[in-house]
C-alpha positions as CSV (number, residue, x, y, z in Angstrom):
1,X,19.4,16.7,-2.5
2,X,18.6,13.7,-4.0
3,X,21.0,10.5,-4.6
4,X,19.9,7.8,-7.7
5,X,22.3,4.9,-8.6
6,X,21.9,3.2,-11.5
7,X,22.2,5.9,-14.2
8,X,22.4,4.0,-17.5
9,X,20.2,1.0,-16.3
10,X,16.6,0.6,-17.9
11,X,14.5,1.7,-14.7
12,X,17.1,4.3,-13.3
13,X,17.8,5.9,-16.6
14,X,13.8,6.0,-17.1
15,X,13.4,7.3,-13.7
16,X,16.0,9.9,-14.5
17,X,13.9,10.7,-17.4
18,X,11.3,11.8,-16.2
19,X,12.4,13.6,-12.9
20,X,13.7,16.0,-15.8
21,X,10.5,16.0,-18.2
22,X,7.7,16.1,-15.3
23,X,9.1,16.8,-12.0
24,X,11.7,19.7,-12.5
25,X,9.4,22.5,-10.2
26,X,9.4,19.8,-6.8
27,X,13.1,18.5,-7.7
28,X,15.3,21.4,-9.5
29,X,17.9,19.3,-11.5
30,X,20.7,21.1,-9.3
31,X,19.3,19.0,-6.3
32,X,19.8,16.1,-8.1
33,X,23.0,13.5,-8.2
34,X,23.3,11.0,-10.0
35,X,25.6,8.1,-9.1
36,X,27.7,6.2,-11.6
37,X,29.9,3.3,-12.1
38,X,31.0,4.9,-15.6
39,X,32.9,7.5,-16.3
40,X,31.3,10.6,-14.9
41,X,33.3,12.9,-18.1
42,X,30.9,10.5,-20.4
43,X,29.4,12.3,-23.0
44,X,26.4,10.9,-22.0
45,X,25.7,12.5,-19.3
46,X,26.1,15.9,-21.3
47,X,22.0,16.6,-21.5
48,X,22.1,16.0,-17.5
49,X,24.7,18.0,-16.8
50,X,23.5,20.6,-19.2
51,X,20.3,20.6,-17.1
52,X,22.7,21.2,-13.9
53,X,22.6,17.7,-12.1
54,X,25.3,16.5,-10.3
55,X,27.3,13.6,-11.9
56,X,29.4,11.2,-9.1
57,X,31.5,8.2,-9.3
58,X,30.7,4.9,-7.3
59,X,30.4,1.2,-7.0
60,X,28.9,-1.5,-4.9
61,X,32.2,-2.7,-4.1
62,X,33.2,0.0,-3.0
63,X,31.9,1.5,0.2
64,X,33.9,4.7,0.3
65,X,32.6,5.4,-3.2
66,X,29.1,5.1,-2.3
67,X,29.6,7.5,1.0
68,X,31.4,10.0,-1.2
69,X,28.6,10.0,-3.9
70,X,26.2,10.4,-1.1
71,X,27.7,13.1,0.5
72,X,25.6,16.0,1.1
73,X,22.0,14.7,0.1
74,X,19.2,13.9,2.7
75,X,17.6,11.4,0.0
76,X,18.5,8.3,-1.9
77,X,17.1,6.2,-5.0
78,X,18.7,2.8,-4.6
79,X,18.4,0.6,-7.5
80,X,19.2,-3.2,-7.0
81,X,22.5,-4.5,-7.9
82,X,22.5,-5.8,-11.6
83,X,25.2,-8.6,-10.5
84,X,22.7,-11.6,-10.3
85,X,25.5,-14.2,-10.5
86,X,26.0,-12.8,-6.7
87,X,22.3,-14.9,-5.9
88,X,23.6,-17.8,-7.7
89,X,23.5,-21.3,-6.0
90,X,21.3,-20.3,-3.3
91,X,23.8,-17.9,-1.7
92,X,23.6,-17.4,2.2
93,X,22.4,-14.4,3.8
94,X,24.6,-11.6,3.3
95,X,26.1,-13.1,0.3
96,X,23.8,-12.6,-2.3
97,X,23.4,-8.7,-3.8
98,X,22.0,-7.7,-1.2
99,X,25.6,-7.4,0.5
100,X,25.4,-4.8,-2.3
101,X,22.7,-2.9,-1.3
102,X,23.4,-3.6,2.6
103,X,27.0,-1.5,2.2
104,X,25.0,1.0,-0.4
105,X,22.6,2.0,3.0
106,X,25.6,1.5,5.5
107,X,27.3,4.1,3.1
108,X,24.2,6.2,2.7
109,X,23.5,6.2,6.8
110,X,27.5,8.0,7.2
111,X,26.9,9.7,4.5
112,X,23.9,11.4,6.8
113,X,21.3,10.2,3.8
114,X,18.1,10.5,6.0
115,X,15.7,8.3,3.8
116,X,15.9,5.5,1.6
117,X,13.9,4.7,-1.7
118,X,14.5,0.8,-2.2
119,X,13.8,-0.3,-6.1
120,X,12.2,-3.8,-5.1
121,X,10.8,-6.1,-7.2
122,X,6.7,-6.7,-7.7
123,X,6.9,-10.9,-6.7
124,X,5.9,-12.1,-3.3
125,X,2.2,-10.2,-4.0
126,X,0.4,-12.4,-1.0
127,X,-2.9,-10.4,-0.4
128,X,-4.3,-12.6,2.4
129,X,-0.8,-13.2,4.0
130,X,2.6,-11.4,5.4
131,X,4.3,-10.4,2.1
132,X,7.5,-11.4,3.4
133,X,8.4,-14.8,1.4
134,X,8.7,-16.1,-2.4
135,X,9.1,-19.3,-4.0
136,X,11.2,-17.0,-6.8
137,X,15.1,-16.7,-6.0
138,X,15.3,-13.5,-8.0
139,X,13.2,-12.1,-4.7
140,X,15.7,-13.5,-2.3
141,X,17.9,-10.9,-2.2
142,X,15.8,-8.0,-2.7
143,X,13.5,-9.7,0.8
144,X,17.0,-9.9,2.7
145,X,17.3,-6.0,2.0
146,X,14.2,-5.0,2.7
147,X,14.6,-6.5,5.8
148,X,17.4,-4.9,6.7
149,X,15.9,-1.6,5.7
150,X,13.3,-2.5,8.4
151,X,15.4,-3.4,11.1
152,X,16.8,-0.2,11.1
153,X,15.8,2.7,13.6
154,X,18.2,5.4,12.3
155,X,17.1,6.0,8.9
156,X,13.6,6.2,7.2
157,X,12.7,4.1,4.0
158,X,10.1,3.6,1.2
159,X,9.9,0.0,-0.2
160,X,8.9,0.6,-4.0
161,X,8.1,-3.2,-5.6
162,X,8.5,-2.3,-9.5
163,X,6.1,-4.2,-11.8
164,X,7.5,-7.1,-13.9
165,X,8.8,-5.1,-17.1
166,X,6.2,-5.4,-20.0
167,X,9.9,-5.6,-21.8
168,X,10.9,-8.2,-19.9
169,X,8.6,-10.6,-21.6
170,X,11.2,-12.3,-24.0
171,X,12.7,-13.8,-20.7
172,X,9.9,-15.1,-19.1
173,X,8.9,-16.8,-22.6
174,X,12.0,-19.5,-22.8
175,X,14.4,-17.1,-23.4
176,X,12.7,-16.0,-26.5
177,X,14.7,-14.1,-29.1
178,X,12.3,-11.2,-30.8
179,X,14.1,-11.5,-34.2
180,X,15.1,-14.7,-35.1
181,X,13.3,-17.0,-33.1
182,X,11.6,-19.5,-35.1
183,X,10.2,-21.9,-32.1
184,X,6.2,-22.7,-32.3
185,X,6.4,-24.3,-28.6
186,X,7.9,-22.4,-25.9
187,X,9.0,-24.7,-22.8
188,X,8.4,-23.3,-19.6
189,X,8.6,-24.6,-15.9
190,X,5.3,-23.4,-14.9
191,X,2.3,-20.1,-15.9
192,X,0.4,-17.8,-14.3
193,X,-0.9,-14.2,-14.3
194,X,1.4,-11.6,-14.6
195,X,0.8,-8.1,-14.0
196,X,2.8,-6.4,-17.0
197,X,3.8,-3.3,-16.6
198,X,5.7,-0.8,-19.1
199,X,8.9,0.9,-17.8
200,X,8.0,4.2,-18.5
201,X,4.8,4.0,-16.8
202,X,6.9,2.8,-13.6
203,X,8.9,5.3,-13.9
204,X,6.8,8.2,-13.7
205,X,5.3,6.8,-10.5
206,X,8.5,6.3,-9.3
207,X,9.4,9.9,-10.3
208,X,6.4,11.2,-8.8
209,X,6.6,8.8,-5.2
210,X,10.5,10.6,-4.9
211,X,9.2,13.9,-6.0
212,X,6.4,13.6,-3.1
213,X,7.2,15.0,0.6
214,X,9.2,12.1,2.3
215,X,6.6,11.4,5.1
216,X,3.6,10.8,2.5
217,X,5.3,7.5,1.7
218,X,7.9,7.0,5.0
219,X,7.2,3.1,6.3
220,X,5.2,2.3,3.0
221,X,5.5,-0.7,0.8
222,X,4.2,-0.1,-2.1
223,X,3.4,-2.3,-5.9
224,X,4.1,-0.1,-9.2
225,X,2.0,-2.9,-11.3
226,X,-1.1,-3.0,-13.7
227,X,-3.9,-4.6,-12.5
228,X,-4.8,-6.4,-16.0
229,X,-2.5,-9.5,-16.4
230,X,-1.8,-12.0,-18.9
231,X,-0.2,-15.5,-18.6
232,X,2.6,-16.7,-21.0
233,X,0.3,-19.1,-22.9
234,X,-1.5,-15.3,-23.5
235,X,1.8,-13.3,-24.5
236,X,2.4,-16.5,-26.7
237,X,-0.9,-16.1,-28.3
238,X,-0.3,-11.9,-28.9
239,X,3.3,-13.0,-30.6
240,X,2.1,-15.8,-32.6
241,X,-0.6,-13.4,-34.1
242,X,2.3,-10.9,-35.0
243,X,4.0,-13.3,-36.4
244,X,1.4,-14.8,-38.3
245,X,2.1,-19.0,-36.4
246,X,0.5,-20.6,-33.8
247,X,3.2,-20.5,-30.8
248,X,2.3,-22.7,-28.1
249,X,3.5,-23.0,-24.4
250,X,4.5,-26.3,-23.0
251,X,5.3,-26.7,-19.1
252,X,7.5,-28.9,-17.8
253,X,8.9,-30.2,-14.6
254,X,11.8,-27.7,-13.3
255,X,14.9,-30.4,-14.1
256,X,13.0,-31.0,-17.6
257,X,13.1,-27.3,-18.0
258,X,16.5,-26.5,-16.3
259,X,18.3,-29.7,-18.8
260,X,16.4,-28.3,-21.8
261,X,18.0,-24.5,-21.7
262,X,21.3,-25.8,-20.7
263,X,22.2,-28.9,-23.2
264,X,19.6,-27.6,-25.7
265,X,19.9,-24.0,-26.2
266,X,23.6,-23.5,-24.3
267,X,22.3,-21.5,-21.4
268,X,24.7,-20.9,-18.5
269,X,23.6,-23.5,-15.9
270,X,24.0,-21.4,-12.6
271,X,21.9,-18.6,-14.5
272,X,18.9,-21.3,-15.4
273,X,18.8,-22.7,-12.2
274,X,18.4,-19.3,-10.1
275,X,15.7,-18.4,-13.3
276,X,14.0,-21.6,-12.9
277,X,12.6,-20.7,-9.7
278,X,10.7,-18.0,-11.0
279,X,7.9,-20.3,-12.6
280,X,7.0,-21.8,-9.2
281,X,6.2,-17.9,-8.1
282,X,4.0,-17.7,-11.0
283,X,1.7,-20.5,-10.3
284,X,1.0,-19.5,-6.9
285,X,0.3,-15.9,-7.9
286,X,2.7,-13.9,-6.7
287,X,3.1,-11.8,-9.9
288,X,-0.4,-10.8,-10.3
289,X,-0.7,-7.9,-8.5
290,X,-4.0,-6.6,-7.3
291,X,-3.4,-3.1,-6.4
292,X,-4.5,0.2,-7.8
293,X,-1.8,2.4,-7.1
294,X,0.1,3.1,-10.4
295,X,-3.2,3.3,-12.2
296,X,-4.7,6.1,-10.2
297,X,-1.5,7.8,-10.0
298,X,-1.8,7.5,-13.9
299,X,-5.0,8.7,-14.1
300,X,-4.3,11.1,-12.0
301,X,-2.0,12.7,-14.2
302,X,-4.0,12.0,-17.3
303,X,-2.4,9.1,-18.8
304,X,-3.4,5.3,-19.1
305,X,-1.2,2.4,-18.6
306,X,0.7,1.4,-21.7
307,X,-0.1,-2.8,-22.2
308,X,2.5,-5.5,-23.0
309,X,0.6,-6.3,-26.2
310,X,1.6,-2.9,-27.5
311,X,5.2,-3.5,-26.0
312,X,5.4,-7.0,-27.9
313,X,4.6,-5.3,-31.0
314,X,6.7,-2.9,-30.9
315,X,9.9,-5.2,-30.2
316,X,8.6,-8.1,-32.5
317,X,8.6,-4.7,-35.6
C-alpha cells in the first residue's frame, strides 16, 4: 500500500489525480491511503472514497498521527510541509520544516513504511558540481531532509526535485497580482533562467515514478523540470503582450528589494526576507534545469510539456 500526504495541496491533489486517471491497473485505488490534516468525513473526498482509497487523519505535529496513517503500507509520498514561517529567520538545523518531514520518516520507519518518495524542490541544479547546496533558503529545509533521508540505512528513498510551478509565476514576478495589477515595472532582486514546469505535467511523472517497481528509482535523485526556460524579464514580456503594456523588470540590490515589498506594498517582513533569497539562486542558475527526464517520460506516454506562456494566459483570462 501506498501512503501520500498532502491531499488538498496543489501537487498532492494533482498527483492524486492522476494515480486515479492513468495508473489505476499498477496501483488499484484500494492500495491507496491518503493522509489528511482535514476532516477525513469531508465531502471531498467522496470521488476518492467512491473509487475505494483509504482516507486517514494526521499532522506534522503530530507523530502518532503520522505512524497511525502509515500503518500498514510499505510505500510513502511525502510532500513538504506547507508551514514556511517554520524556515523563517534562517532557522537552525532541525528547526526549520524539515523537523516536519524528519518526524513524518521517523513515523513512517515504525510504522514499517519500507521506502520513501521525498517531494523536493527543482533549485540547487549544479551540473558540474555536488548538488548539495543553494543560495535559495526555500531549499534549506528541503537539503536538511534529503540529507537525512541519506543518512539512513534502514529505509530506502527516491529524491523527486519538482520543477518550479509554471503557476507559480505570479510569485516570482514581485508578487504580481493576475487581476488587478496595474504595475508596468516589476522590481526584482535578481533574473535568470527558469525551467517552468506545469503541475499537471509533474504530476503525471510523479504518478508514474510511484507507480514504477521501487528498485527502478531506489537511491535516485531525480529533476521533474522542462528543459526550455524563460527568465522573468521573458514572463514579463508574455504578460505585457496579454495585457496589451509594455511591463518591464527592474533589479535591485536584495535590501532595495526586501524595503520595497515591505513599506511599499505591506508584505510581511520575515516572509520577504526568506523570499529574497531566491533571486540570488536564480542568477547562478540553479533553476534552469538541464535534464530530459519529464520530457521523455512525456513523450513516452504521448503527450508534450504544457509551457508557462499557455499557463500565463490562462490565469491572466
Amino acid at each position: 500500500m501506498l501512503a501520500l500526504t498532502s491531499a488538498t495541496g496543489k501537487l498532492g491533489s494533482a498527483v492524486i489525480s492522476s494515480l486515479l486517471s492513468s495508473f489505476t491497473t499498477i496501483i488499484p485505488p484500494s492500495q491507496l491511503v491518503i493522509c489528511t490534516s482535514s476532516d477525513p468525513s469531508s465531502a471531498q473526498f467522496a470521488p476518492l472514497t467512491a473509487k475505494g482509497a483509504t482516507i486517514r487523519p494526521m499532522t506534522y505535529d503530530s507523530p502518532s498521527s503520522m505512524e497511525s496513517a502509515f500503518a500498514g503500507c510499505t510505500a510513502l509520498f511525502l510532500v513538504s510541509s506547507p508551514r514556511i514561517s517554520m524556515d523563517f529567520n534562517n532557522a537552525p538545523p532541525g528547526q526549520g520544516r524539515e523537523a516536519h518531514h524528519i518526524a513524518a520518516i521517523d513515523a513512517a520507519r515504525k510504522a514499517g513504511v519500507k521506502h520513501i518518495y521525498y517531494s523536493s524542490l527543482a533549485f540547487a541544479f549544479h551540473p558540474n558540481t555536488a548538488m548539495d547546496k543553494s543560495l535559495a533558503g526555500v531549499m534549506t529545509a528541503h537539503l536538511r531532509t534529503e540529507a537525512y533521508l541519506a543518512s539512513s540505512t534502514d529505509i530506502s528513498y527516491t529524491v523527486i526535485r519538482e520543477g518550479l510551478y509554471s503557476e507559480s509565476w505570479p510569485l516570482y514576478l514581485g508578487y504580481y497580482e493576475p487581476k488587478h495589477d496595474e504595475r508596468s515595472e516589476i522590481i526584482v532582486a535578481g533574473d535568470g533562467k527558469i525551467s517552468w514546469t506545469a503541475i499537471a505535467d509533474m504530476a503525471f511523472c510523479t504518478a508514474a515514478i510511484l507507480s514504477a517497481p521501487r528498485e527502478e528509482w531506489a537511491g535516485k535523485m531525480c529533476y521533474l523540470s522542462q528543459r526550455r526556460a524563460l527568465t522573468l524579464e521573458e514572463v514579463a514580456g508574455v504578460v505585457g503582450e496579454v495585457k496589451g503594456k509594455k511591463i518591464g523588470v527592474k533589479v535591485v540590490g536584495r535590501e532595495e528589494y526586501e524595503r520595497y515589498y515591505v513599506e511599499e506594498r505591506g508584505r510581511e517582513v520575515d516572509a520577504v526576507r526568506w523570499w529574497s533569497s531566491t533571486y540570488a539562486a536564480l542568477k547562478d542558475g540553479e533553476c534552469a534545469v538541464e535534464q530530459p527526464l519529464l520530457e521523455d517520460m512525456l513523450r513516452e506516454a504521448g503527450r508534450v510539456p504544457k509551457g508557462v506562456e499557455e499557463t500565463i494566459r490562462e490565469m491572466l483570462a
